[in-house]
N, C-alpha and C positions, 0 to 999 in steps of 0.2 A: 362763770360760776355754775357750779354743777351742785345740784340735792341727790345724792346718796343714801342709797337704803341699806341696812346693814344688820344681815343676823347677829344675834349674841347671845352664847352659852359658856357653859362648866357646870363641869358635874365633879369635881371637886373644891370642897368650900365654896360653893356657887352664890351666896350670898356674899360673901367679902370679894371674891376675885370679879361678879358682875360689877358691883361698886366699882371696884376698884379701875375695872375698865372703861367704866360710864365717866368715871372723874379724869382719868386721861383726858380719854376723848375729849372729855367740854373741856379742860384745861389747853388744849392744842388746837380746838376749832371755835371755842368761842361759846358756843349754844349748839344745844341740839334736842331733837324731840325724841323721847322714847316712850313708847308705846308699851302696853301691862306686860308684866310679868308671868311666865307661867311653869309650874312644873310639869316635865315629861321626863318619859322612858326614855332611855339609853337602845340608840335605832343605829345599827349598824355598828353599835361600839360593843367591845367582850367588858361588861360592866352590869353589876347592882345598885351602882350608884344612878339617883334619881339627877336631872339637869332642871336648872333653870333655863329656859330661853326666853328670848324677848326680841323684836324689831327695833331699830332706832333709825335715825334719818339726820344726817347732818350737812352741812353744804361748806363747800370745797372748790379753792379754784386748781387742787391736785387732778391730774390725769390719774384714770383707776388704777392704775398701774401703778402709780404712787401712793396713791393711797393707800394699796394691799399691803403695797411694804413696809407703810407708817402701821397697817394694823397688826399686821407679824412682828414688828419690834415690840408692839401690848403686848402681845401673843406670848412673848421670846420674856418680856419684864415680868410676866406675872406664871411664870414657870415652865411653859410648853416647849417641848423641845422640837423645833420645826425639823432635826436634822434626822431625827426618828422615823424610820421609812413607815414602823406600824401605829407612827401616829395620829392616822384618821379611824385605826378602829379602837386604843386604848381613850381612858380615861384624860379628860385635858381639864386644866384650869382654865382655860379662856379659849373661847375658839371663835374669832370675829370673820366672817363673807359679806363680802359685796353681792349684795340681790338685784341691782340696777343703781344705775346713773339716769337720772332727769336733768335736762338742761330747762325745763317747764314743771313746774309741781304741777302732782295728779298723783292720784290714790288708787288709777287703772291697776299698778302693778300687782295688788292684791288678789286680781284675780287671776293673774297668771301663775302662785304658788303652786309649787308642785312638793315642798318639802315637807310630812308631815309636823316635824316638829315647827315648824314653820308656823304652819294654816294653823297648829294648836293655840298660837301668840291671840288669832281673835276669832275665837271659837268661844262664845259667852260661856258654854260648858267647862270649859279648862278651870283646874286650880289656880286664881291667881294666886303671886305672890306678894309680902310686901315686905322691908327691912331695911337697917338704918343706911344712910349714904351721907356722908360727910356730918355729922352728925344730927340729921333730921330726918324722919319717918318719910321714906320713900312707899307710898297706902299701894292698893292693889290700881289704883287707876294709873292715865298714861302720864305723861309730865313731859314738860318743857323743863330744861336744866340749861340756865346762864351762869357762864367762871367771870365772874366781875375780878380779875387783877389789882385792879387800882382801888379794891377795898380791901384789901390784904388777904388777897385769895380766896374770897367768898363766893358760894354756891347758892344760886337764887333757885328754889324750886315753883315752877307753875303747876297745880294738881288739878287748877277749876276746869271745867266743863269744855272752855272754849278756848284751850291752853296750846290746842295745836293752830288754830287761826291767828292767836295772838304771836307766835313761836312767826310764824310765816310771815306776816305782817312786821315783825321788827327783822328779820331777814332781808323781806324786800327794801325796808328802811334805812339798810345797812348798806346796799349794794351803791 
């Protein structure tokens, strides 16, 4: 079982298409942590469109390599055309990376950011963001987000203080 860190933007409709790929994700992994929202600049894209970014963290017993291709299918469902060679400089509705693989949780890998839009996610200075996700006030802080199935597809949000310890703790509980 591996924890995965994983950027996430769009800078088009980036409020509905970050949902949108946040609900995937916990729909196909169960729970996962995502960390504030924030808006930035368009960094290396031909764009006036502003992006959401944000970090998440989900755990996986996919190899990265599988994983990347479950997130290029998000990528692919929620409109990005992966086959567009100037895809990495236009505008995208979803653009999900793998930032690291942990087979040990640790929060080191923070320090290694090198992506500005990145390091903006917890820069206390950054705009956060906040907006609806599954029909509940997704606030500017981080959350834990559980897909409970067998309540007929319900989305649990965790928003409190110590939401990422709790996130952890019922991870480890799970394994």
């Amino acid at each position: 079982m591996m924890y995965y860190v994983i950027s996430i933007g769009s800078n088009i409709q980036p409020e509905q298409h970050v949902a949108a790929a946040v609900s995937m994700l916990a729909q196909h992994f169960g729970s996962l942590y995502l960390y504030q929202r924030v808006y930035t600049q368009a960094q290396s894209v031909e764009s006036n469109h502003v992006f959401i970014n944000s970090v998440l963290v989900l755990k996986s017993m996919l190899s990265s390599s599988e994983l990347k291709a479950q997130l290029c299918r998000i990528e692919e469902l929620l409109g990005r055309d992966r086959s567009d060679p100037k895809r990495s400089v236009k505008d995208r509705s979803c653009d999900l990376d793998i930032i690291c693989g942990l087979d040990k949780w640790s929060e080191a890998w923070k320090a290694e950011l090198t992506e500005s839009y990145v390091q903006q996610v917890f820069d206390p200075t950054s705009q956060q963001v906040s907006f609806q996700f599954s029909g509940q006030l997704l606030s500017e802080r981080p959350a834990a987000i559980y897909f409970q199935a067998e309540t007929r597809d319900k989305f649990i949000l965790d928003q409190k203080p110590d939401a990422l310890i709790n996130w952890l703790e019922t991870s480890f509980l799970c394994n």
